[in-house]
N, C-alpha and C positions, 0 to 999 in steps of 0.2 A: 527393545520392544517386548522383551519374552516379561521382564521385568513388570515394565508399564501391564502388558495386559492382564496378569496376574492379580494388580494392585487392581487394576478398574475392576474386576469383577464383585469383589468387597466394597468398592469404594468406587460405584459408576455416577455420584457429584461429583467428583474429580473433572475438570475441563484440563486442556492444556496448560495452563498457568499454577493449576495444584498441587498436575502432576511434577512438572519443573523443581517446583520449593521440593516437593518430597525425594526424590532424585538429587539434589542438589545439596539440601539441608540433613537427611535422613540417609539418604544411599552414599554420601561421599563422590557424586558422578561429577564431574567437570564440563557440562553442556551448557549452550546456550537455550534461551527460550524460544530461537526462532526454528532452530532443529524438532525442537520436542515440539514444536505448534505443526512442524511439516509430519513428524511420524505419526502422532497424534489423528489430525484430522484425515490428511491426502493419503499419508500409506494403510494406517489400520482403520481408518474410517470411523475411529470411535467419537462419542458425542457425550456428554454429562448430561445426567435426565434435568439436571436445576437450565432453565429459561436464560438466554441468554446469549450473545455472540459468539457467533461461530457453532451454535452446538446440532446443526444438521445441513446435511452437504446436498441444501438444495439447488434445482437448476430453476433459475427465477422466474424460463420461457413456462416452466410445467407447469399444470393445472395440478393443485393439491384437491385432494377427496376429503371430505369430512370422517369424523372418528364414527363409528357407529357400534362401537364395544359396550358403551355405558351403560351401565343397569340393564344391558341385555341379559336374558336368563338363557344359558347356555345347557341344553339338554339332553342332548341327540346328538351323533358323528356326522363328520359333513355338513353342519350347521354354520363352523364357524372354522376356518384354516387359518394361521398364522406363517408370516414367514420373516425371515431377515440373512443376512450376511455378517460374519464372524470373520475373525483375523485367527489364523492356524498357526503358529512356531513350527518350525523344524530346527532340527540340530544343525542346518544350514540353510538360510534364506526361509520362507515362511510361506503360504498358500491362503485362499481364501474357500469357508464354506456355508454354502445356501442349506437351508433344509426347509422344509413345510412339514406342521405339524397339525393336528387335528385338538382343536384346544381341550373338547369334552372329553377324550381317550388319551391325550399328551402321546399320542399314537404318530412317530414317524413315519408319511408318507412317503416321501420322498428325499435325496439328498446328492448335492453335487460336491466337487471341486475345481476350483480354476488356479490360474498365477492372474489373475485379472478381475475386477467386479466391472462384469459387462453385462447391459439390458439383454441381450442377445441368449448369454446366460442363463440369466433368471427367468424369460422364457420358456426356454426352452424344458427348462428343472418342473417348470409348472405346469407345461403340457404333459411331460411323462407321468407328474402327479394326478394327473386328468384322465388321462389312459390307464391308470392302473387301477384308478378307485372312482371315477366320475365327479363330479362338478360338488363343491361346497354350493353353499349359498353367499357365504361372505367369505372375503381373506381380505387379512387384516396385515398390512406392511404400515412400517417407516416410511418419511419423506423423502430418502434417500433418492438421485436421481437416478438410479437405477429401477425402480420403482412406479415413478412417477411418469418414465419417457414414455411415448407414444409407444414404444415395442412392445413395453409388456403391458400399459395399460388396457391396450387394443385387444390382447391374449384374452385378460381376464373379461373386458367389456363383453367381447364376441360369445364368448362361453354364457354369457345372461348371469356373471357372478356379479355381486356388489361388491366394490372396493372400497372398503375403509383404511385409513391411513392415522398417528400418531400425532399429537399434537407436536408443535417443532418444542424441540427438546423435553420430550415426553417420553423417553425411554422406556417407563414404567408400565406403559400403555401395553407395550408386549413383555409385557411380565415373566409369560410361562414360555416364549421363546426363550427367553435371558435366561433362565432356569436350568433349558436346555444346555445353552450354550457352560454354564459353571461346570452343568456334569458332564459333557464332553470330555471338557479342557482337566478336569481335579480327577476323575476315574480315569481317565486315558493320555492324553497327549500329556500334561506335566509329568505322569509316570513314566510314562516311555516313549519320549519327543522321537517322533519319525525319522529318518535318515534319506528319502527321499518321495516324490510323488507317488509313486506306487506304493513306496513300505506305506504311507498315508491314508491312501484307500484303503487298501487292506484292514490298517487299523480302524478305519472309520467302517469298515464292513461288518467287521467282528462286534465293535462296540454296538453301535446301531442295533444289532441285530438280537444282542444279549438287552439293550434297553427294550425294546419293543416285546420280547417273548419270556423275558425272566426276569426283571428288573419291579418290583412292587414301588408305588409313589404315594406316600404320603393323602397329597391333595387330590387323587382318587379312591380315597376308601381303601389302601394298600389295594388295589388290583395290577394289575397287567396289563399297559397298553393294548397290546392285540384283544385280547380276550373282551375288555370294555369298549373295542370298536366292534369287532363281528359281534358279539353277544346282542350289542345295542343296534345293530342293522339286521339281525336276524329277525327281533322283536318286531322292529318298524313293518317289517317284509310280510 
């Protein structure tokens, strides 16, 4: 799995069947396809952005929301949140982590851990994001049924946010979450794969906290997460 998610971040075409031939043909591994279809999909929840079978773990009861990212001009914090769910390695067994981001400032709002992806969860990660900075206007998730269940849709509904949601196998669509998640995983966890839940957070404390207050990005005019959300809410105020 530490393997597999490494590859998909470079190479998130990859569906379960790509990653199999590469593993198989390239890595020398001795797996079958139906393993790699169960780590793939059921344990790390990954999806290939190319359209296609199997490439999002919808639940067929749930109501999907339309995309409402397209040609929007993104200009102001709080305009527009994004969020998703990541598979975490450890040097023993693996975790999962949520985070919500603020697209205009790539500003982390908020961020969880679990050993489980539960609606219950992602709630709850989105009301603290709610309490600590107030209401977007939009957040933008995957079709995942995490996502889409009544628990959290209700969260976001109730709050007067709009939910927009990912074309099914539209990875791309949350672009600068995925982003996140590369520099997570290549500055921290492949450097020094956690050793348990705690040493985890921790790491994910530390990181986080250096992204958001010293970290310059590119596709913000090199600024500062933080500085380009307060700067740009102080303005609005």
């Amino acid at each position: 799995m530490r393997l597999m998610d490494e590859h998909y971040i470079y190479h998130p075409f990859k569906g379960a069947k790509g990653m199999h031939t590469w593993l198989t043909l390239d890595k020398g591994y001795k797996v079958n396809q139906k393993r790699i279809d169960r780590l793939y999909y059921r344990v790390m929840g990954l999806q290939a952005i190319m359209p296609g079978k199997h490439t999002s773990k919808r639940h067929k009861a749930h109501k999907i929301y339309p995309y409402l990212l397209r040609n929007l001009k993104i200009d102001k914090p709080n305009q527009v949140w994004a969020t998703d769910i990541t598979y975490i390695p450890m040097r023993k067994g693996f975790m999962y982590l949520m985070a919500i981001i603020d697209l205009h400032s790539r500003y982390v709002l908020n961020w969880s851990v679990s050993n489980t992806m539960d609606a219950q969860w992602c709630k709850e990660t989105l009301e603290e994001a709610i309490a600590l900075h107030g209401t977007p206007e939009i957040i933008n998730t995957d079709q995942g049924s995490q996502f889409t269940s009544e628990v959290f849709t209700k969260c976001v509904l109730s709050n007067k946010i709009q939910l927009s949601m990912d074309g099914k196998g539209r990875a791309i669509d949350n672009v600068f979450i995925e982003r996140l998640w590369r520099s997570v995983k290549y500055e921290s966890i492949y450097l020094n794969p956690p050793e348990s839940g705690i040493d985890l957070y921790q790491q994910l404390k530390t990181y986080f906290s250096y992204y958001n207050t010293q970290r310059r990005h590119q596709g913000i005019e090199n600024e500062i997460p933080l500085e380009r959300y307060l700067n740009k809410q102080q303005k609005a105020a």
